[in-house]
C-alpha atoms as one frame of an Amber mdcrd trajectory, in Angstrom:
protein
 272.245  94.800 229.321 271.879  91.868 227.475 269.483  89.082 227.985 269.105
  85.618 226.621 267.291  82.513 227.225 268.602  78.598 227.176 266.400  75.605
 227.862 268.291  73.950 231.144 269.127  70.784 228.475 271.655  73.126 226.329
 274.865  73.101 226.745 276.202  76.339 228.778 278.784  78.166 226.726 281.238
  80.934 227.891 278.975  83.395 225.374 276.027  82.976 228.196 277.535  85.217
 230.756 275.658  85.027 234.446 273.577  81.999 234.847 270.288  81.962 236.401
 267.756  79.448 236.715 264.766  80.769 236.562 262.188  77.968 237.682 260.812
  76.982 241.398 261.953  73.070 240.298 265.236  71.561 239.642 265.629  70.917
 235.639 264.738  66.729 235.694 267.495  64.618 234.035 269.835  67.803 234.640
 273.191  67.651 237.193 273.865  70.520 239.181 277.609  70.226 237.030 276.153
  69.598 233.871 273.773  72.972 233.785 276.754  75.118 235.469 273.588  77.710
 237.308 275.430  80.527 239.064 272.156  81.898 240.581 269.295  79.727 241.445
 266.629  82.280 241.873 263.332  79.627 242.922 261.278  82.657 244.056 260.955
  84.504 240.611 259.450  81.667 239.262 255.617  80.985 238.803 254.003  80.184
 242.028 252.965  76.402 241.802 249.396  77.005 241.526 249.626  79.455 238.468
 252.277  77.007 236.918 249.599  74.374 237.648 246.820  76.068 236.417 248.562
  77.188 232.928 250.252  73.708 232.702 251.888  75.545 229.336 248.894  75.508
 227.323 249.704  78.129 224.563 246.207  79.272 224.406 246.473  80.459 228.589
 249.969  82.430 227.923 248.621  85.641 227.652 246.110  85.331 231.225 249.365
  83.619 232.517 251.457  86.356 231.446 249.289  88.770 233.480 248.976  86.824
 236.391 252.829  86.361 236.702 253.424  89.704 236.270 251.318  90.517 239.228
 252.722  88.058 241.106 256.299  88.941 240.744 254.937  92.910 241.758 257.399
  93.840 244.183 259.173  90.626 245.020 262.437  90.543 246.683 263.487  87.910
 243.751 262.181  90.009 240.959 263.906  92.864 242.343 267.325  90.249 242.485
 267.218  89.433 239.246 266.143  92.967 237.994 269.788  93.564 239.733 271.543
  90.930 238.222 270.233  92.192 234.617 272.374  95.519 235.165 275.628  93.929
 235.368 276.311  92.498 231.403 275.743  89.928 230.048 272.411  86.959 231.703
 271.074  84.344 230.658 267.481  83.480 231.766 267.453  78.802 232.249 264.793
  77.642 232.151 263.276  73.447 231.564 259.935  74.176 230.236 259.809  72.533
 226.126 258.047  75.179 224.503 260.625  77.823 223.980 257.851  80.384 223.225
 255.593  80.274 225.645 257.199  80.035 229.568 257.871  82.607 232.489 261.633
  83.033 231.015 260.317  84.835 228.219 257.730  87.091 230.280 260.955  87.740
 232.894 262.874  88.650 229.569 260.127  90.761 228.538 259.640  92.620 231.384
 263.806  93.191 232.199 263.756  94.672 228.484 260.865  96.782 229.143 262.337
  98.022 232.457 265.960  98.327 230.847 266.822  96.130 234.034 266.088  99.071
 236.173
């Protein structure tokens, strides 16, 4: 299993194996051609009030981090992409600007933790 992430505004590349967007809202600016998505999983994302709430404030990532991961506790989507993480190579696209602090990089967190099981 290999996981990666890519802001929605890079170029895909034939390295970035399965591509799933990760977010409840359409990348802005982005074509549906242009970001080449082969999964569009809307559910895994942050519900819009907790996306609201943290509004990507680093100094909320950590309470956001815990409050995603309850949310996604169970969730047909989570347990989708948990799936899709067992079968080589995915890339987790996402739109958010800070490349350190988002829900791609708690989903790749928790799919490493979990081995994608």
């Amino acid at each position: 299993m290999k996981i990666m992430l890519k802001r929605a505004y890079e170029a895909p590349a034939a390295a970035d194996g399965k591509r799933v967007l990760v977010d409840r809202l359409w990348p802005r600016g982005v074509s549906r051609d242009e970001a080449r998505i082969d999964e569009w999983l809307k559910e895994v994302g942050p519900s819009n009030e907790l996306r609201k709430w943290f509004g990507h404030e680093p100094a909320k990532f950590e309470e956001f981090r815990s409050r995603y991961r309850k949310e996604l506790e169970g969730s047909a989507a989570w347990e989708e992409l948990k799936a899709l993480a067992r079968h080589g190579k995915l890339t987790l696209v996402y739109s958010a600007r800070d490349e350190q602090h988002n829900n791609a990089v708690v989903l790749k967190q928790m799919l490493e933790e979990q081995g994608g099981a």
